[in-house]
PDB file of N, CA, C and O in Angstrom:
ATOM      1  N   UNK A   1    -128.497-110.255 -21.624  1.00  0.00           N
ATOM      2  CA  UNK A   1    -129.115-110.139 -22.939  1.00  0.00           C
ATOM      3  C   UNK A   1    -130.226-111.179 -23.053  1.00  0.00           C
ATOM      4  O   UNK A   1    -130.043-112.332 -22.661  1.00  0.00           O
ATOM      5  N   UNK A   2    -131.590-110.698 -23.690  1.00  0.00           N
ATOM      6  CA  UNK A   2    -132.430-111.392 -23.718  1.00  0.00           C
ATOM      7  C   UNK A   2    -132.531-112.399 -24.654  1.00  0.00           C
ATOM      8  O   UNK A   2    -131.977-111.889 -25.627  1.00  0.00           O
ATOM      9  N   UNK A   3    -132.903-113.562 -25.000  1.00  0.00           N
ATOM     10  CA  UNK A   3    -133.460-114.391 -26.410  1.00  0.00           C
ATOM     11  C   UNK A   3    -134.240-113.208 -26.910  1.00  0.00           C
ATOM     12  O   UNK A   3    -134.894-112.449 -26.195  1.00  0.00           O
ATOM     13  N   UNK A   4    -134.060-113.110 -28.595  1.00  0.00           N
ATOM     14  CA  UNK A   4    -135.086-112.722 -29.413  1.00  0.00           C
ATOM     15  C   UNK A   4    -136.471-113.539 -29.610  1.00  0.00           C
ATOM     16  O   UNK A   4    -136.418-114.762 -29.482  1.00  0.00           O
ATOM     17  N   UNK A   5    -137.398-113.076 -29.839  1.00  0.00           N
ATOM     18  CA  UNK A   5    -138.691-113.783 -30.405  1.00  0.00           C
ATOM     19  C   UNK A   5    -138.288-114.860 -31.572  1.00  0.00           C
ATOM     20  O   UNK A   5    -138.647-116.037 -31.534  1.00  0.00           O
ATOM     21  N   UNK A   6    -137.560-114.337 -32.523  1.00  0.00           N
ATOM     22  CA  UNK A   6    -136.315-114.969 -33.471  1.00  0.00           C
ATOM     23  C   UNK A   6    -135.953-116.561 -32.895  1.00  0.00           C
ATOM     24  O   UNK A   6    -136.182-117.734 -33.192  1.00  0.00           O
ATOM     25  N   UNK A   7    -135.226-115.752 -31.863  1.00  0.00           N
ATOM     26  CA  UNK A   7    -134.229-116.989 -31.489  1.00  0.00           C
ATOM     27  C   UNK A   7    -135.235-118.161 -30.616  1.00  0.00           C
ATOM     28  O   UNK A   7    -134.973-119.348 -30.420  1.00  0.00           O
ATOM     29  N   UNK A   8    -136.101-117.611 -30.308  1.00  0.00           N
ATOM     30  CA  UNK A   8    -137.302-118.695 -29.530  1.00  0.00           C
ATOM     31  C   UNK A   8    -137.662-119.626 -30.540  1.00  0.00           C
ATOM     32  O   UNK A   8    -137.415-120.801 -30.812  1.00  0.00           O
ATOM     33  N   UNK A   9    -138.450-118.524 -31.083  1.00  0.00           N
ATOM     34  CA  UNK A   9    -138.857-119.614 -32.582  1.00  0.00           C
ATOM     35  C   UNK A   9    -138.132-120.459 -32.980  1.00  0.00           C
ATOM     36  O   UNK A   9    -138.672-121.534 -33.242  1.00  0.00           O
ATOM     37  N   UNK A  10    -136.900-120.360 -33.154  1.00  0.00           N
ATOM     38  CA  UNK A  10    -135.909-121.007 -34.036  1.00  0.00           C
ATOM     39  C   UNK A  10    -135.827-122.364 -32.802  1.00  0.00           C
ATOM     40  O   UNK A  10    -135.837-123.551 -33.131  1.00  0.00           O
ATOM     41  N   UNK A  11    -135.782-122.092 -32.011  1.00  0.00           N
ATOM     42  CA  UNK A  11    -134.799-123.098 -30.523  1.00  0.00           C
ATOM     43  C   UNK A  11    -136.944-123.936 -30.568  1.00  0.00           C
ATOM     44  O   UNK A  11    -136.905-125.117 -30.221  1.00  0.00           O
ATOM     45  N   UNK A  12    -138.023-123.586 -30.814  1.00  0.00           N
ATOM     46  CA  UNK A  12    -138.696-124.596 -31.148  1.00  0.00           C
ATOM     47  C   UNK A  12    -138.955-124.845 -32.042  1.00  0.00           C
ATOM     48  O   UNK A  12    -139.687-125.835 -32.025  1.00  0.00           O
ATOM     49  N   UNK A  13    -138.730-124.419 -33.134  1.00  0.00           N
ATOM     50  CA  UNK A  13    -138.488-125.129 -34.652  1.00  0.00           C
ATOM     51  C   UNK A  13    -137.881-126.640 -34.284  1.00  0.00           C
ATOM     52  O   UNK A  13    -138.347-127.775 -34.388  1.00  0.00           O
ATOM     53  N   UNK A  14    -136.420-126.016 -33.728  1.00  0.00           N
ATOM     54  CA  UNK A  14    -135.590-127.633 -33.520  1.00  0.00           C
ATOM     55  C   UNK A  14    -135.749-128.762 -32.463  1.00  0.00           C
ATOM     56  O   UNK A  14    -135.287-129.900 -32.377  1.00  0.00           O
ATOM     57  N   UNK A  15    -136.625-127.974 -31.652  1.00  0.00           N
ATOM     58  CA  UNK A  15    -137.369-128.997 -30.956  1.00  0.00           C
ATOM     59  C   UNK A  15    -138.290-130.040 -31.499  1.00  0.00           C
ATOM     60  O   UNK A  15    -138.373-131.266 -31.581  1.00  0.00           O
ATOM     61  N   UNK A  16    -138.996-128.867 -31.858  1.00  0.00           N
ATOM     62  CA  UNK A  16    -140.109-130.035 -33.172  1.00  0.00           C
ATOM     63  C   UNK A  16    -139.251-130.732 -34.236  1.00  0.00           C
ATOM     64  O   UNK A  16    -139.624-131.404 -35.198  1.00  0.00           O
ATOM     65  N   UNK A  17    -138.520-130.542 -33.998  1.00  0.00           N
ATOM     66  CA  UNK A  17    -137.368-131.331 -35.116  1.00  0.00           C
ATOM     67  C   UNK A  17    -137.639-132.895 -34.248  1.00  0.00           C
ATOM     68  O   UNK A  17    -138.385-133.793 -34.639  1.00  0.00           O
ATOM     69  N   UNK A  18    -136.933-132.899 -33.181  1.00  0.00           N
ATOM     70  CA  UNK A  18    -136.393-133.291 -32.048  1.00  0.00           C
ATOM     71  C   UNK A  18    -137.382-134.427 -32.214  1.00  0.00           C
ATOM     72  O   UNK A  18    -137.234-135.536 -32.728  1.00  0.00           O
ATOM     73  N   UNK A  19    -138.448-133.843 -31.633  1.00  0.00           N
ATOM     74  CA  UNK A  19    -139.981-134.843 -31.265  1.00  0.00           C
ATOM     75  C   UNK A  19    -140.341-135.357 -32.775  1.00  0.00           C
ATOM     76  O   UNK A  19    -141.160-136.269 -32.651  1.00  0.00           O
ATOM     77  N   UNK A  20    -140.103-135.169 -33.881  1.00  0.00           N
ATOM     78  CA  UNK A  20    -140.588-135.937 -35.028  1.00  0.00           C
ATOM     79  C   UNK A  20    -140.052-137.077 -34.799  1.00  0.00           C
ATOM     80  O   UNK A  20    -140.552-138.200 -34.872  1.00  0.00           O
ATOM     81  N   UNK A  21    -138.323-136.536 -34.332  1.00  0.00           N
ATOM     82  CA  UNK A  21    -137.060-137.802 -34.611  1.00  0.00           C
ATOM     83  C   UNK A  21    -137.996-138.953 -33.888  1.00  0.00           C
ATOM     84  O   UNK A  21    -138.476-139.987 -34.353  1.00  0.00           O
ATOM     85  N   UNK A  22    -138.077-138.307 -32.422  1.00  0.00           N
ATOM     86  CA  UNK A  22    -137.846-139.188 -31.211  1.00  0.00           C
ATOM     87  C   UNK A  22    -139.256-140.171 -31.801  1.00  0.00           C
ATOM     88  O   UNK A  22    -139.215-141.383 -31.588  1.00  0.00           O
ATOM     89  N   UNK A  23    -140.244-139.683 -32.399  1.00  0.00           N
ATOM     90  CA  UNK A  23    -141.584-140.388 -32.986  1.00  0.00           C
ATOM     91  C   UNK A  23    -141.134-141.415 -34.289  1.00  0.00           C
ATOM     92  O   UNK A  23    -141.527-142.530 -34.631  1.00  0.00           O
ATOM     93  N   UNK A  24    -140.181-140.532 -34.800  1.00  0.00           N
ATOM     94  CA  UNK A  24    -139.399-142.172 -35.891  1.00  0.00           C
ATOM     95  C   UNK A  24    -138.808-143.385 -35.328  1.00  0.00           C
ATOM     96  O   UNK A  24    -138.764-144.546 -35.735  1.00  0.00           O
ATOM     97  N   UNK A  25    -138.365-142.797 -34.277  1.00  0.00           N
ATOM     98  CA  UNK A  25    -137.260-143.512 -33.173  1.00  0.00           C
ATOM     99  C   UNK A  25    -137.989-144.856 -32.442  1.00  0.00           C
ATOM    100  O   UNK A  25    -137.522-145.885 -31.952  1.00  0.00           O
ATOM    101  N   UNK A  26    -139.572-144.261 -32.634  1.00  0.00           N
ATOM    102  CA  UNK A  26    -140.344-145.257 -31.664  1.00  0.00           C
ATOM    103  C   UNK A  26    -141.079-145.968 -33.016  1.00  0.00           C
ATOM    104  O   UNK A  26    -141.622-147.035 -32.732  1.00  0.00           O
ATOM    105  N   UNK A  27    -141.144-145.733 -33.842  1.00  0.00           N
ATOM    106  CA  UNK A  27    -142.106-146.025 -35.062  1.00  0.00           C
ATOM    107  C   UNK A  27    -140.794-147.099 -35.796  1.00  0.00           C
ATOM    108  O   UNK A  27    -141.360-147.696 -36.713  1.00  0.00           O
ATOM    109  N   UNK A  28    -139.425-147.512 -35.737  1.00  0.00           N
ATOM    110  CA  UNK A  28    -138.492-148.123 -36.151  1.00  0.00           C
ATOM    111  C   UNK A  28    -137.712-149.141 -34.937  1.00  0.00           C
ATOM    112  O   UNK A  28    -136.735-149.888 -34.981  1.00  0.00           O
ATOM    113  N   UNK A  29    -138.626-148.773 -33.922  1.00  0.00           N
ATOM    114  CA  UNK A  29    -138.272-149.650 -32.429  1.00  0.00           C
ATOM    115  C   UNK A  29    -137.256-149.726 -32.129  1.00  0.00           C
ATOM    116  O   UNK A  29    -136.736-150.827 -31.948  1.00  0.00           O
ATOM    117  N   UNK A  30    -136.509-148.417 -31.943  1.00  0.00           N
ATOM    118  CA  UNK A  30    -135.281-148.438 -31.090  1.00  0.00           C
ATOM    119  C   UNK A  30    -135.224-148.508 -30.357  1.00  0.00           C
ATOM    120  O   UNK A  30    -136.352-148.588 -29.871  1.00  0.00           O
ATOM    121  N   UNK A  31    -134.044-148.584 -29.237  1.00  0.00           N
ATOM    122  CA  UNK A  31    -133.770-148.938 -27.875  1.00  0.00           C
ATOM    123  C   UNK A  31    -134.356-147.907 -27.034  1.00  0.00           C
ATOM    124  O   UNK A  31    -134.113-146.701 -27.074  1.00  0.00           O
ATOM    125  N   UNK A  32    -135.148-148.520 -26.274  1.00  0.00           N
ATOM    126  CA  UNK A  32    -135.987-147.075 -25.407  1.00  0.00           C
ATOM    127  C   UNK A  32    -134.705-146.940 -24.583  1.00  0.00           C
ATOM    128  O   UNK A  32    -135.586-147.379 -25.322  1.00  0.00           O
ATOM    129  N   UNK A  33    -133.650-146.820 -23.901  1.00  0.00           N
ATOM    130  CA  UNK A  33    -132.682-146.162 -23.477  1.00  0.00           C
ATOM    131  C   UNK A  33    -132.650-145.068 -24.929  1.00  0.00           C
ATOM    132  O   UNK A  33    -132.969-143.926 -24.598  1.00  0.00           O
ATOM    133  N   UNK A  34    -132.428-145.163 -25.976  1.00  0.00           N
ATOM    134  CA  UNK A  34    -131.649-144.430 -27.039  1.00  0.00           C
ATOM    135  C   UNK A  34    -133.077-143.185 -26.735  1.00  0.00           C
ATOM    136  O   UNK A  34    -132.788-142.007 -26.520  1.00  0.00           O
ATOM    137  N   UNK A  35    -134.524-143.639 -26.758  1.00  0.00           N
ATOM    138  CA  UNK A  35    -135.596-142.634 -26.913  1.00  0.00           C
ATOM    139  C   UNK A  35    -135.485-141.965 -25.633  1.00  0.00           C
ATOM    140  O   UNK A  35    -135.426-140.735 -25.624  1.00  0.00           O
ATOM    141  N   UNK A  36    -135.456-142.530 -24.703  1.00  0.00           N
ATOM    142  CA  UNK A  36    -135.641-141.876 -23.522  1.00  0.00           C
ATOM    143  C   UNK A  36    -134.283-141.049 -23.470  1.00  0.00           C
ATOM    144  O   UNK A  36    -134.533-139.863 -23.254  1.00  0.00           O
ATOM    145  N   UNK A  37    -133.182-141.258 -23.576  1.00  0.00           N
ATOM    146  CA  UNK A  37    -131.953-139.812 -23.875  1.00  0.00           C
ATOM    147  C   UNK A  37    -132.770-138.840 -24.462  1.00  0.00           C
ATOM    148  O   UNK A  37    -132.910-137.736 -23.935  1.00  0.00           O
ATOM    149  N   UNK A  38    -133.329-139.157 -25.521  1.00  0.00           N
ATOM    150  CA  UNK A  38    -133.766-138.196 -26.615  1.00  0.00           C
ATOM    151  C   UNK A  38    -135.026-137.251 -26.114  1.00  0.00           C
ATOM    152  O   UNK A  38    -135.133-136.060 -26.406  1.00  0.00           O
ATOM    153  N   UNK A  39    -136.077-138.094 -25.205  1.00  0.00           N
ATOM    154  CA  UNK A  39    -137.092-137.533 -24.346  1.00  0.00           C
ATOM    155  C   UNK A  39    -136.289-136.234 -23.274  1.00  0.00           C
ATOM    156  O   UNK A  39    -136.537-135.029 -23.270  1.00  0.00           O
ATOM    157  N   UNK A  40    -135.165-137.083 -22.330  1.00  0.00           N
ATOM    158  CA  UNK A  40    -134.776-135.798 -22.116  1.00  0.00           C
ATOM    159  C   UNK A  40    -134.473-134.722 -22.578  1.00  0.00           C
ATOM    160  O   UNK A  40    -135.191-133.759 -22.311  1.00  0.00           O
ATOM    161  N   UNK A  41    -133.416-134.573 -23.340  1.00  0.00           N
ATOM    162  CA  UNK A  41    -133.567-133.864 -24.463  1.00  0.00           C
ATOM    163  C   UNK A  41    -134.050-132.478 -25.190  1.00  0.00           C
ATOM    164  O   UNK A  41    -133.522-131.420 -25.532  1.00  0.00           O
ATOM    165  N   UNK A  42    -135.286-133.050 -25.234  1.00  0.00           N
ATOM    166  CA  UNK A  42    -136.040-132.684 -25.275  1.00  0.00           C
ATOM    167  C   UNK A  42    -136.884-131.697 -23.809  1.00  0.00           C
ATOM    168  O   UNK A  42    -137.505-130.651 -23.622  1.00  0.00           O
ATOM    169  N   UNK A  43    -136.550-132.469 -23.324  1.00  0.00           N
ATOM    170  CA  UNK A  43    -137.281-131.506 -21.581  1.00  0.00           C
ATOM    171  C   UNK A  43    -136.273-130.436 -21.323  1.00  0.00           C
ATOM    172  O   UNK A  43    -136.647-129.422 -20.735  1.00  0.00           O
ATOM    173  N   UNK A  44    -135.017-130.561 -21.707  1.00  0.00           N
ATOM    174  CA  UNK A  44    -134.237-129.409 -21.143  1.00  0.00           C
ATOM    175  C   UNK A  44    -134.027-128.589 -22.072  1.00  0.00           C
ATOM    176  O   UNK A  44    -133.134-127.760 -21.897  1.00  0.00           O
ATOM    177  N   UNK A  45    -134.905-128.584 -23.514  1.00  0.00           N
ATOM    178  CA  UNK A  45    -134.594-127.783 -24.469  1.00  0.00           C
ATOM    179  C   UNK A  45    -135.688-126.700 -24.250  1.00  0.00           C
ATOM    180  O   UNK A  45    -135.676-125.475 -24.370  1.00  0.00           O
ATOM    181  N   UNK A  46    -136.814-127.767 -23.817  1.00  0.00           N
ATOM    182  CA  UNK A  46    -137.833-126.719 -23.243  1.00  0.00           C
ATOM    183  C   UNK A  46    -137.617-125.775 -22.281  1.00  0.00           C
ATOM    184  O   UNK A  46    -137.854-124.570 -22.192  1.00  0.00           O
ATOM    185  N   UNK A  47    -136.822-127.077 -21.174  1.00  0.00           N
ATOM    186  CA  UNK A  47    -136.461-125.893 -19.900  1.00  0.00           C
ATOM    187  C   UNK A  47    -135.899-124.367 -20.673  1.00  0.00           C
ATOM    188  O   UNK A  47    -136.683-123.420 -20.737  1.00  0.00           O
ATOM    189  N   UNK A  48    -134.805-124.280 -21.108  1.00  0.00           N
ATOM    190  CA  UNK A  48    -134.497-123.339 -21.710  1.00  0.00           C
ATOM    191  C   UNK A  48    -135.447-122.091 -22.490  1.00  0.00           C
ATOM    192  O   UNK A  48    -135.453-120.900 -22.180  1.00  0.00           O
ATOM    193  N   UNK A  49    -136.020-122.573 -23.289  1.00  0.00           N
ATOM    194  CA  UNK A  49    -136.913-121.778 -23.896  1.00  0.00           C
ATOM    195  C   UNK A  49    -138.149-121.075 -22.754  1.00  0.00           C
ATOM    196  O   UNK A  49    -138.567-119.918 -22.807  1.00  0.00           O
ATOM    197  N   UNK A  50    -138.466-121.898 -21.979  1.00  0.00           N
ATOM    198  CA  UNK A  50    -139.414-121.710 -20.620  1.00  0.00           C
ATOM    199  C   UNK A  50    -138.609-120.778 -20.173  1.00  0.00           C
ATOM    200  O   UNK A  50    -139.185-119.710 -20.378  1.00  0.00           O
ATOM    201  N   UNK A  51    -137.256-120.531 -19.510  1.00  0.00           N
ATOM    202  CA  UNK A  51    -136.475-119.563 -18.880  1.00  0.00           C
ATOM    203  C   UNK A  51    -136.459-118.307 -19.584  1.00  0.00           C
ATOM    204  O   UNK A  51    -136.659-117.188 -19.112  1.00  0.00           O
ATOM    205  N   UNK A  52    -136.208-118.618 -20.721  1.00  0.00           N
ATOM    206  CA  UNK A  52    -136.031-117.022 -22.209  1.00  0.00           C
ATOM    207  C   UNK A  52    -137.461-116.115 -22.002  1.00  0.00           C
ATOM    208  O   UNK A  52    -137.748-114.930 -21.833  1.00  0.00           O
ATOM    209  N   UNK A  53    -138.133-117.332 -22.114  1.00  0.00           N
ATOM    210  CA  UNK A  53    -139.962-116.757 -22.159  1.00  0.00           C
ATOM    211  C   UNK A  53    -140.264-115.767 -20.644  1.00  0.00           C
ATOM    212  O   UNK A  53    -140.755-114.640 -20.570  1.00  0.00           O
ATOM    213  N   UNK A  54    -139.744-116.712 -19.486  1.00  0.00           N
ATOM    214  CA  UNK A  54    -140.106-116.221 -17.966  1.00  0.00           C
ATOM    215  C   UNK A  54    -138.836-114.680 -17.896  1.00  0.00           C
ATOM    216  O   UNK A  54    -139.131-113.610 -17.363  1.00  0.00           O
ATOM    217  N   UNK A  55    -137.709-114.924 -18.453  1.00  0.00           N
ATOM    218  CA  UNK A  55    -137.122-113.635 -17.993  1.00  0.00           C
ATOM    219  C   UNK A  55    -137.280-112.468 -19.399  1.00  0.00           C
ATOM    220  O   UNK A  55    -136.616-111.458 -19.630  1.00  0.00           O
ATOM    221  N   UNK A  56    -138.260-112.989 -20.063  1.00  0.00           N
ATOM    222  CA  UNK A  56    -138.483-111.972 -21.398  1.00  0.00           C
ATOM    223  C   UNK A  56    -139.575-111.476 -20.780  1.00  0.00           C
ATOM    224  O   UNK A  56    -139.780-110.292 -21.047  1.00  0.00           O
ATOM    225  N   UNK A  57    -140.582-112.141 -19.817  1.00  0.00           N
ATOM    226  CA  UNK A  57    -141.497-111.359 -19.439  1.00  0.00           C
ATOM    227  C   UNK A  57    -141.427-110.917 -17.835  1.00  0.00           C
ATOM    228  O   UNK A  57    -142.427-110.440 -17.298  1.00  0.00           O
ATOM    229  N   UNK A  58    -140.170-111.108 -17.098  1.00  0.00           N
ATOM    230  CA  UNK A  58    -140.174-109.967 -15.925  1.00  0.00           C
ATOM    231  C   UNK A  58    -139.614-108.889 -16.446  1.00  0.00           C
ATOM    232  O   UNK A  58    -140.025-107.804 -16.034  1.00  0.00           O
ATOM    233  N   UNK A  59    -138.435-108.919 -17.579  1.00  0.00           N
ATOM    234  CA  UNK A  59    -138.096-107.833 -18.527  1.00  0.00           C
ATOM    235  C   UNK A  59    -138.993-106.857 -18.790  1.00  0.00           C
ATOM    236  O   UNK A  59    -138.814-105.696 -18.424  1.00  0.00           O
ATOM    237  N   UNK A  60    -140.168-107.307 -19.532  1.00  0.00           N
ATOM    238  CA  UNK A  60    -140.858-106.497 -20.063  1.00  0.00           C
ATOM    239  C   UNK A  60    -142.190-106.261 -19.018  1.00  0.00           C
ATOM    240  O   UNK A  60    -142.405-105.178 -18.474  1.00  0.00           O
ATOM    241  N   UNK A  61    -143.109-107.566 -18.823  1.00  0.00           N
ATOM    242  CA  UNK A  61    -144.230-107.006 -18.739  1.00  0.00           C
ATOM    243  C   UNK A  61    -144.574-106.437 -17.241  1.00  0.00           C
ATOM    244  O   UNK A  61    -145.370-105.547 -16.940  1.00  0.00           O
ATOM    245  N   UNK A  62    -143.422-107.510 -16.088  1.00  0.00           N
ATOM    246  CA  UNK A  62    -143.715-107.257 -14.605  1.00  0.00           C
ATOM    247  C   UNK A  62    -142.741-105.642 -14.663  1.00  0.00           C
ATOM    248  O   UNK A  62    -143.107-104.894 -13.757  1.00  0.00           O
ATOM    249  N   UNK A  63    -141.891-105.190 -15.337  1.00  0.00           N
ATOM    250  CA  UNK A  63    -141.272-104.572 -14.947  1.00  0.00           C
ATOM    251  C   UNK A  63    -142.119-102.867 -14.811  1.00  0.00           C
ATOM    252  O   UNK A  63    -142.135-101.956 -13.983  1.00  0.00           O
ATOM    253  N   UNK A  64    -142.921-103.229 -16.535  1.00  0.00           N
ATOM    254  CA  UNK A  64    -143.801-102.549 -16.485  1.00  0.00           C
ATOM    255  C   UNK A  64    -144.767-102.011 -15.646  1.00  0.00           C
ATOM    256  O   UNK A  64    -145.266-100.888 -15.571  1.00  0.00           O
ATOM    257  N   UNK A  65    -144.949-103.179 -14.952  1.00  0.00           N
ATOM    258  CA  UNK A  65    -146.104-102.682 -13.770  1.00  0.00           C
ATOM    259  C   UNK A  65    -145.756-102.280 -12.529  1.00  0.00           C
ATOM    260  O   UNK A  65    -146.481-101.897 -11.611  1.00  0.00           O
ATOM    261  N   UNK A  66    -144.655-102.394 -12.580  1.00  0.00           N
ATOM    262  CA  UNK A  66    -143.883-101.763 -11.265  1.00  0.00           C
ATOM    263  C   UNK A  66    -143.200-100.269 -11.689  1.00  0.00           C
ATOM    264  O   UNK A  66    -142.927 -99.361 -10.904  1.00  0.00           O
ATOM    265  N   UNK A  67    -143.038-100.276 -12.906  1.00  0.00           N
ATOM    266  CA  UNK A  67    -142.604 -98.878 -13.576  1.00  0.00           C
ATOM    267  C   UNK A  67    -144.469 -97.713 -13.407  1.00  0.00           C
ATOM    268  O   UNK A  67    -144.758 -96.526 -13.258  1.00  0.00           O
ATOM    269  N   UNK A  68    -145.143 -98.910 -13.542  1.00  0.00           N
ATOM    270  CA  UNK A  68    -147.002 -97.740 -13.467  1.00  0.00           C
ATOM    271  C   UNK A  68    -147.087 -97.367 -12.553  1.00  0.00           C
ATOM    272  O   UNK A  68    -147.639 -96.280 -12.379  1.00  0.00           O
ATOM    273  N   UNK A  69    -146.678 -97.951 -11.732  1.00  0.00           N
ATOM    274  CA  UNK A  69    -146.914 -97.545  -9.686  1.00  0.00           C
ATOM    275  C   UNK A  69    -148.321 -97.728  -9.582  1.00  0.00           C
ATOM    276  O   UNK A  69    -149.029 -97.104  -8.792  1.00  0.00           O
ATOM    277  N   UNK A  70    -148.828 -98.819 -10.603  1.00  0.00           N
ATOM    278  CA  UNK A  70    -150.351 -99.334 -10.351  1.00  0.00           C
ATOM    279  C   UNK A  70    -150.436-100.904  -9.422  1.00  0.00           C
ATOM    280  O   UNK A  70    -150.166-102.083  -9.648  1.00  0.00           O
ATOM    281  N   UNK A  71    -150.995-100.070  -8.248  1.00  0.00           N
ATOM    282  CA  UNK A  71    -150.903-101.102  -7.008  1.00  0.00           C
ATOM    283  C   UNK A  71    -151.195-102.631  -7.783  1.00  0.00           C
ATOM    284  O   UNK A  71    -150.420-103.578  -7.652  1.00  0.00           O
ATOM    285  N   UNK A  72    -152.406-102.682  -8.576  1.00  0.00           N
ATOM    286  CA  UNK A  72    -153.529-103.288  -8.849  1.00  0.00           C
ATOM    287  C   UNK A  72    -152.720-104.394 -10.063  1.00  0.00           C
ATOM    288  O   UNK A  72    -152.648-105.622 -10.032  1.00  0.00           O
ATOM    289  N   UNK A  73    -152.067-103.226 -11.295  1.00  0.00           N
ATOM    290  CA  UNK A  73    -151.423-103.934 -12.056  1.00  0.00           C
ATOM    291  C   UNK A  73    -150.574-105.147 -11.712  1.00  0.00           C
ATOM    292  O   UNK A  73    -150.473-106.268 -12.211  1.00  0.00           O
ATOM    293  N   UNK A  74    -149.777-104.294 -10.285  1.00  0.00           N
ATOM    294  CA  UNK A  74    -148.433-104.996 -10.177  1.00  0.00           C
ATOM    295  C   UNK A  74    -148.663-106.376  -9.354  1.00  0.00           C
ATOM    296  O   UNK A  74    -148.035-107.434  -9.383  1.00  0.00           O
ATOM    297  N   UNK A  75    -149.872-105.940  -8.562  1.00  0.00           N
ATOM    298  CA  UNK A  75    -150.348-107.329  -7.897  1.00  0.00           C
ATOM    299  C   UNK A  75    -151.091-108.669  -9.077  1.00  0.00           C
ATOM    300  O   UNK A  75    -151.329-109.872  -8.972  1.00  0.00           O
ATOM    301  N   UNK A  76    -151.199-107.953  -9.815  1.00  0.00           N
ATOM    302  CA  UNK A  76    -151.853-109.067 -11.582  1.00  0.00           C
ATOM    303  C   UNK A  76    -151.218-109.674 -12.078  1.00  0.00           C
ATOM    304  O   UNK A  76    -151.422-110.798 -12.538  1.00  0.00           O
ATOM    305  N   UNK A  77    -149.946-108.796 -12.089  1.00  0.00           N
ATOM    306  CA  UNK A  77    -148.346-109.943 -12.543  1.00  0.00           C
ATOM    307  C   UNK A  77    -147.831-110.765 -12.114  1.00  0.00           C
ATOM    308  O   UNK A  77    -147.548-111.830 -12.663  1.00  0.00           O
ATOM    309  N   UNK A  78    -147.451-110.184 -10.278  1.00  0.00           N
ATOM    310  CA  UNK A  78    -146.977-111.209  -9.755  1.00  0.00           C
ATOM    311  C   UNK A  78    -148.220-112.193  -9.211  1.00  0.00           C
ATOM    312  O   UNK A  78    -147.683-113.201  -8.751  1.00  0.00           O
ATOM    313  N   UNK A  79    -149.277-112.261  -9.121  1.00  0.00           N
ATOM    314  CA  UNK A  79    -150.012-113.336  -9.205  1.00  0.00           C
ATOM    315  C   UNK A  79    -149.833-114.253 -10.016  1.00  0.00           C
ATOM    316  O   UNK A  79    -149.528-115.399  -9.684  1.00  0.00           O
ATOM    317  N   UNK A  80    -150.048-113.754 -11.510  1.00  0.00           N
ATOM    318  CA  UNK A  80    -149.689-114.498 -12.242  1.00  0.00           C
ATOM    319  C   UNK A  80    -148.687-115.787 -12.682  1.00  0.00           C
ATOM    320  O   UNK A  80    -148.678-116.840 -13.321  1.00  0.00           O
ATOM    321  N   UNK A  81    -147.843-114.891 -11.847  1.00  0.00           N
ATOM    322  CA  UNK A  81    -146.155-115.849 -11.730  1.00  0.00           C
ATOM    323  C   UNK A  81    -146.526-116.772 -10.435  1.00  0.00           C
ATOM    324  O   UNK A  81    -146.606-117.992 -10.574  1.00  0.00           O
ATOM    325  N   UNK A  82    -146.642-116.446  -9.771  1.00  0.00           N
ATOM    326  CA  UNK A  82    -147.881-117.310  -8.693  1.00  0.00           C
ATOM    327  C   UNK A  82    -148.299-118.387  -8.982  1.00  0.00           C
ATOM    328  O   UNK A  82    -147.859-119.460  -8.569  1.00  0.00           O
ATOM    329  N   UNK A  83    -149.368-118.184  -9.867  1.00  0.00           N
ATOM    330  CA  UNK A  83    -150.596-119.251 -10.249  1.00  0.00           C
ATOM    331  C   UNK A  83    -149.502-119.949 -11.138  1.00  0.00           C
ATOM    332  O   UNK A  83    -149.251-121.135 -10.925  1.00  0.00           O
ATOM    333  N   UNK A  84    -149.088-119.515 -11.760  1.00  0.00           N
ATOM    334  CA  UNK A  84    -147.774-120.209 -12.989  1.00  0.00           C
ATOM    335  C   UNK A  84    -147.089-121.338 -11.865  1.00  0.00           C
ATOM    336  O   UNK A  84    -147.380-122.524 -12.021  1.00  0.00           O
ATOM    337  N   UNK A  85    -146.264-120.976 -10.842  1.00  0.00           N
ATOM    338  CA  UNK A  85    -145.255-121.605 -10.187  1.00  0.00           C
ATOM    339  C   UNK A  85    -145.888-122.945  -9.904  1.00  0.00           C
ATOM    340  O   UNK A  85    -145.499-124.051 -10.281  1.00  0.00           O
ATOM    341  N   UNK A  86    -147.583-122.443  -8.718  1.00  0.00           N
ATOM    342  CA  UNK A  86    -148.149-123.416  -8.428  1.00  0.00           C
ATOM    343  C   UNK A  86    -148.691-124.787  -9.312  1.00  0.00           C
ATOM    344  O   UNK A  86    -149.046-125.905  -8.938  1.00  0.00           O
ATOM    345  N   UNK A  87    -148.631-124.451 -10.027  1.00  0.00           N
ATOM    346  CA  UNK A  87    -148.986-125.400 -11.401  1.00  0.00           C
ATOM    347  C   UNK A  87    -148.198-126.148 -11.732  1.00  0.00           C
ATOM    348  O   UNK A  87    -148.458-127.263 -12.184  1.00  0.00           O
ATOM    349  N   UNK A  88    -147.267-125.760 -11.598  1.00  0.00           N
ATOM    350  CA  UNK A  88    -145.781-126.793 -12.245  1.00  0.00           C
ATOM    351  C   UNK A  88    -145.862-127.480 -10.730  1.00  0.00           C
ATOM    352  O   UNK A  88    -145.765-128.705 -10.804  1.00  0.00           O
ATOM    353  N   UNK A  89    -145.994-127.054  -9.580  1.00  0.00           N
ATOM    354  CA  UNK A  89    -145.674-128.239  -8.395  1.00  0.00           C
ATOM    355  C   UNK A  89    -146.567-129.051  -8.465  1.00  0.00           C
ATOM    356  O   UNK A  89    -146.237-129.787  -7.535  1.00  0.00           O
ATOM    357  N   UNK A  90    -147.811-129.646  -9.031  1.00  0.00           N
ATOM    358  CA  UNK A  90    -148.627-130.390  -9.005  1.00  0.00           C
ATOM    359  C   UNK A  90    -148.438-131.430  -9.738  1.00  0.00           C
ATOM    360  O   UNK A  90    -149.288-132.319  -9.779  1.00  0.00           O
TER     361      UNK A  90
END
């Protein structure tokens, strides 16, 4: 079962929750151990939402292009995921 568009929104609503805190957190000089928990946190809330987003769109949009039997399309997608991957290794 996929995340809704709904449930994305909502899961960064509370992220941005998250990052206001973690910006009070530094603005009241707490223990950077206490911010840096909270930084993570924060990275794996993304991870998550990043995963919903990546399998909401082999769901829909790569699947699509392999459903067209358009050589051209299907090579546009998975490029895409490509150029995506390579980016994060840098």
């Amino acid at each position: 079962m996929h995340e809704t568009d709904a449930d994305t929104v909502k899961r960064l609503s509370r992220i941005a929750g998250q990052v206001q805190g973690i910006a009070r957190m530094i603005e009241n000089e707490r223990y950077c151990i206490e911010v840096l928990t909270q930084l993570q946190a924060v990275k794996a809330a993304l991870a998550k939402v990043e995963s919903a987003v990546l399998k909401r769109h082999a769901a829909t949009c790569v699947s699509q292009a392999i459903a067209s039997g358009d050589e051209a399309e299907q090579q546009a997608k998975f490029g895409e995921l490509i150029d995506l991957m390579e980016r994060t290794r840098r």
